[in-house]
C-alpha positions as CSV (number, residue, x, y, z in Angstrom):
1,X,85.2,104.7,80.0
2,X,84.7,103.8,83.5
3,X,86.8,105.5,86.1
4,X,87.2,104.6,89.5
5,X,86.5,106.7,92.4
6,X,89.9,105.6,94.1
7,X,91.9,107.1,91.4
8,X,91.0,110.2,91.5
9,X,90.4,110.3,95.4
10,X,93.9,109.4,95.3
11,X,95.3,112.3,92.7
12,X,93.3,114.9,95.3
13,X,95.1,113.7,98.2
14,X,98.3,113.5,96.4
15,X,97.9,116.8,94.6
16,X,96.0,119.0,97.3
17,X,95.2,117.7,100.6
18,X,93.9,114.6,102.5
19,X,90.4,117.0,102.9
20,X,90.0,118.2,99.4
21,X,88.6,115.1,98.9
22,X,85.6,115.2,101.1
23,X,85.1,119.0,100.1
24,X,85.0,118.0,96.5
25,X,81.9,115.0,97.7
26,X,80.4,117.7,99.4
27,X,79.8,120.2,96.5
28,X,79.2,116.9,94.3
29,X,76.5,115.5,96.8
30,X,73.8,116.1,94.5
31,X,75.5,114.1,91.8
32,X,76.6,111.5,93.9
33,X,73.5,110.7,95.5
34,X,71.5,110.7,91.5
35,X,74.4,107.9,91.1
36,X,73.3,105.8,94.1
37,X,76.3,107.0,96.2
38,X,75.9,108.5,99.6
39,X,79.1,110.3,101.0
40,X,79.9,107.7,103.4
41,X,80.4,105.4,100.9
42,X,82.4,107.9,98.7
43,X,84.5,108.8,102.1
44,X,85.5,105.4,102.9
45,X,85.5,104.5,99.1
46,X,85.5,100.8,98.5
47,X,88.3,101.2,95.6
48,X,85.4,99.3,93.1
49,X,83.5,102.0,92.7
50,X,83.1,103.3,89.0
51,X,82.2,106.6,88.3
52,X,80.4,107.4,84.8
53,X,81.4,110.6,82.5
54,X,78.7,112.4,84.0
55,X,79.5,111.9,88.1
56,X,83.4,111.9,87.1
57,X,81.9,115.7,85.4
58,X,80.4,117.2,88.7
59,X,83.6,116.0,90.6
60,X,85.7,118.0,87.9
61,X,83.4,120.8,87.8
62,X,83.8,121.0,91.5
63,X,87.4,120.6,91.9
64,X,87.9,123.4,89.3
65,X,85.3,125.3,91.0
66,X,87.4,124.8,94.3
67,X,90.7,124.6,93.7
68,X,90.8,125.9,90.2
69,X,92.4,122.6,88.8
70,X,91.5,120.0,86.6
71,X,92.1,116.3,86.8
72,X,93.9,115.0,84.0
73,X,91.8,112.1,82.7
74,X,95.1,109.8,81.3
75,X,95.8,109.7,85.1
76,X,92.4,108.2,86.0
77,X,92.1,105.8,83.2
78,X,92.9,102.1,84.2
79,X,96.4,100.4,83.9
């Protein structure tokens, strides 16, 4: 299942803080650049962008890793 960036760029902000976001891209820029991201395009986030399992992993991993939390994946799936 596909889940889009926005969504859970959205939960952060909502859940944490405007920033956590952009410290989350940072400790995920490894990920996010095997994807074909770059962290500009994951800052300004057109809201299309799909995440795979694996990229939507690395961002988990380093929200827990972070912030000790997990995202709930029901919240990211599409409605």
């Amino acid at each position: 299942m596909a889940t889009k960036a926005s969504s859970f760029k959205n939960w952060c902000t909502e859940n944490i803080s405007p920033q956590s976001w952009t410290r989350i891209c940072l400790k995920s820029v490894d990920a996010i650049r095997a994807k074909g991201h770059n962290l500009k395009e994951m800052e300004d986030l057109n809201p299309d962008i799909e995440m795979d399992d694996e990229l939507l992993e690395a961002l988990n991993d380093a929200l827990s890793q972070l912030y000790e939390m997990k995202v709930n994946e029901e919240v990211l799936a599409p409605h």
